[in-house]
N, C-alpha and C positions, 0 to 999 in steps of 0.2 A: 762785238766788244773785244779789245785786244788785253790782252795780259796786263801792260801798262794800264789799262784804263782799270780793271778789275783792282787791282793793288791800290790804285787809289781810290778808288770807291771802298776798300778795305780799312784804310788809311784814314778816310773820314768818320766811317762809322764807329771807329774805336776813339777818335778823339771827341764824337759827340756823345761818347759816353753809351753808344747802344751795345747790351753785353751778346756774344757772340753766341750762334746756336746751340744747343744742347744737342747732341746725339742721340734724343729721346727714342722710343718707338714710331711717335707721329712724324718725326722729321725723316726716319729711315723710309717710313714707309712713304711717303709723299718724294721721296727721291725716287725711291722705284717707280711710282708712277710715271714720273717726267722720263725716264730712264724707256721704258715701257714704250712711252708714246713716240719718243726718241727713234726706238726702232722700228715702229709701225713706218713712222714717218719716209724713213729710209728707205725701206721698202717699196712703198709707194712714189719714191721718188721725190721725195717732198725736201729738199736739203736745208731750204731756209728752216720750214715748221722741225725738224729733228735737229736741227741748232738753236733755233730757241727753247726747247724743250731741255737740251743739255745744258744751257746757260740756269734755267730752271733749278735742276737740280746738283747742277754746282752749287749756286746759293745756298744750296740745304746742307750738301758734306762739298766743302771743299778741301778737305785732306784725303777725300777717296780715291784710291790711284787707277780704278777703271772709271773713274766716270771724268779725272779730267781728261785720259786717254782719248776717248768717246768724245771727247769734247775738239780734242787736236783733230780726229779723224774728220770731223763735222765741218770744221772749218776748211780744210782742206778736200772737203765733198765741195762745199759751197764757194771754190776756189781761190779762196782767200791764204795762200798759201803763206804769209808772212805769220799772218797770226798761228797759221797752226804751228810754223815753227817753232813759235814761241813757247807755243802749251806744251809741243814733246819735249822742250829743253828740261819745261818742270817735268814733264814723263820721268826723264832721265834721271833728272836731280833728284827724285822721290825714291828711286834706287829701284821701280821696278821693271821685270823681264817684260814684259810683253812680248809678241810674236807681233811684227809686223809687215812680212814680206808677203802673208796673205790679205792682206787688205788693201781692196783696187782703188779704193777712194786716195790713197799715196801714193798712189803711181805718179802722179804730176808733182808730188810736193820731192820726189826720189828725185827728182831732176835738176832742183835745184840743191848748189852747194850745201848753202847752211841748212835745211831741212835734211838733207841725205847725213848731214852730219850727227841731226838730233836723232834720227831713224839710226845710224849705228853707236850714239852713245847708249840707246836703251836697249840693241840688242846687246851690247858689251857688260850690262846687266846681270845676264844670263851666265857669264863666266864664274867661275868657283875664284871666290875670294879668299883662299889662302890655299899654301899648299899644305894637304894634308896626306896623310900616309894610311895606309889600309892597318891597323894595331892587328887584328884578327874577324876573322870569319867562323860565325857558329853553324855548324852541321848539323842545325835542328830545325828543321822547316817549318814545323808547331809552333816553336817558342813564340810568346809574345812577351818581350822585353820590356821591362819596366826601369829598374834602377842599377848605375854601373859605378864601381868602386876598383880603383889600383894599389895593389902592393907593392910600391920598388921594390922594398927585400927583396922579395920573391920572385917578383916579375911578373907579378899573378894578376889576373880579372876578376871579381866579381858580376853575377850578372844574377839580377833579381826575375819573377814574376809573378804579376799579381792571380793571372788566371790558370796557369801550374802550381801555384803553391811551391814557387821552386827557385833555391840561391843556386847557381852551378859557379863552378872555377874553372878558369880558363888556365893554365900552368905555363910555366916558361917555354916550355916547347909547344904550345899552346893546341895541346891537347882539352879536352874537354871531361870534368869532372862532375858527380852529384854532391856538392857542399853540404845542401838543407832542403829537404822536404817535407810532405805532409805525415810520412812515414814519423816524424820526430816532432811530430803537433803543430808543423808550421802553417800560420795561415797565407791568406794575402800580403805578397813579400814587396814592400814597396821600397825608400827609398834606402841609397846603403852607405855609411860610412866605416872610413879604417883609419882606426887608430893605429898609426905606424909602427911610435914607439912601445906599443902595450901588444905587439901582434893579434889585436879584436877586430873582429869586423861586426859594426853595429846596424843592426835592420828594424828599422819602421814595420809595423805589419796590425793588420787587423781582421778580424771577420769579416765578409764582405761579401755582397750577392753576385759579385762577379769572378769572384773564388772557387774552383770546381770541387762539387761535393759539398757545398756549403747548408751548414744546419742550422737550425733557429737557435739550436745550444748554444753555439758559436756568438753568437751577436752580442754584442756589446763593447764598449768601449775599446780604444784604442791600445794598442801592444807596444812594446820595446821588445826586441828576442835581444835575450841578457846577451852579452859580447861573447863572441867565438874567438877562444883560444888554443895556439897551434893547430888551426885549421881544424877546428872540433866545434859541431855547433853546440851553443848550449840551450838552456831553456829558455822561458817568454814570463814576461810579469806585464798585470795590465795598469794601464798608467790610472791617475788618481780622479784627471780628467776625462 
């Protein structure tokens, strides 16, 4: 079954009014299977039975970007090299990286033009889509970062976490500073906002069992830690919800 033919068997079913699958549990799990059998099939050498199997479970998720992948590979196992071109084009279009310089089943589809092409639009996938700039590098190999806020003023970072219990600042020479910790009643430090013009920095935070040193005292409802001014944390009030 080619691309073209799938679209229109798409095409009918929407105009007959049949509603489209649910992403339920039963449908996930009944992809795996075909998916599953898929690759037994392979294995054993079977190319037609592990192409029907993926046609299978296309039907079940067809927005899943490894199984139509799986699906291009198949047909291109079963030599049918036109159609699998056609399925890496959606590879491609779906915007995902895959690796495909280790799969032998594209060795023959590499050969031709427009297949070698769809095989380097998805590797071109894999490229960083914008250029981004390194802001800073933190020197704490522990941390595990949760929420990040900028100060132009200053030229400052914040940087939250939930399992330190800890705001740190990053400074314009971006050194590295203790802002707020558990030392000052902070709990679990989540998301962070700054108010520019009021120079606060405003932190989400809660009790939380992924919090270190966390006590059943602690538990309950959720925190604001009242805004930090000139770089001063303050206290924490617990919301109403």
């Amino acid at each position: 079954m080619s691309r073209r033919q799938v679209v229109w068997i798409a095409l009918a079913a929407c105009a007959l009014g049949r509603p489209a699958l649910a992403e339920d549990d039963s449908v996930v799990r009944d992809a795996r299977i075909y998916v599953k059998a898929a690759q037994e099939a392979r294995k054993a050498g079977r190319t037609q039975a592990a192409l029907e199997a993926l046609l299978q479970a296309y039907a079940l998720r067809p927005h899943h970007g490894g199984i139509v992948f799986e699906l291009a590979a198949a047909y291109a196992a079963a030599g049918r090299i036109e159609d699998a071109t056609e399925w890496l084009k959606v590879v491609a279009e779906m915007g995902f990286p895959f690796r495909t310089d280790d799969r032998e089943e594209l060795r023959a589809c590499r050969e031709q033009p427009a297949c070698r092409d769809a095989l380097t639009a998805i590797e071109r996938n894999r490229e960083p889509k914008a250029a981004s700039t390194v802001a800073f590098k933190l020197a704490a190999p522990r941390l595990l970062p949760e929420g990040l806020a900028y100060d132009a003023a200053s030229d400052s970072f914040f940087v939250s976490s939930v399992r330190q219990r800890l705001i740190l600042r990053v400074d314009r020479s971006r050194q590295l500073h203790a802002f707020a910790d558990r030392k000052a009643g902070l709990w679990a430090a989540l998301g962070l906002a700054l108010d520019g013009p009021r120079h606060r920095l405003w932190v989400a935070t809660a009790a939380m069992a992924e919090m270190a040193d966390a006590l059943p005292a602690d538990e309950g409802p959720p925190a604001a830690l009242l805004p930090a001014t000139s770089c001063r944390p303050a206290g924490r009030t617990r919301s109403a919800t």
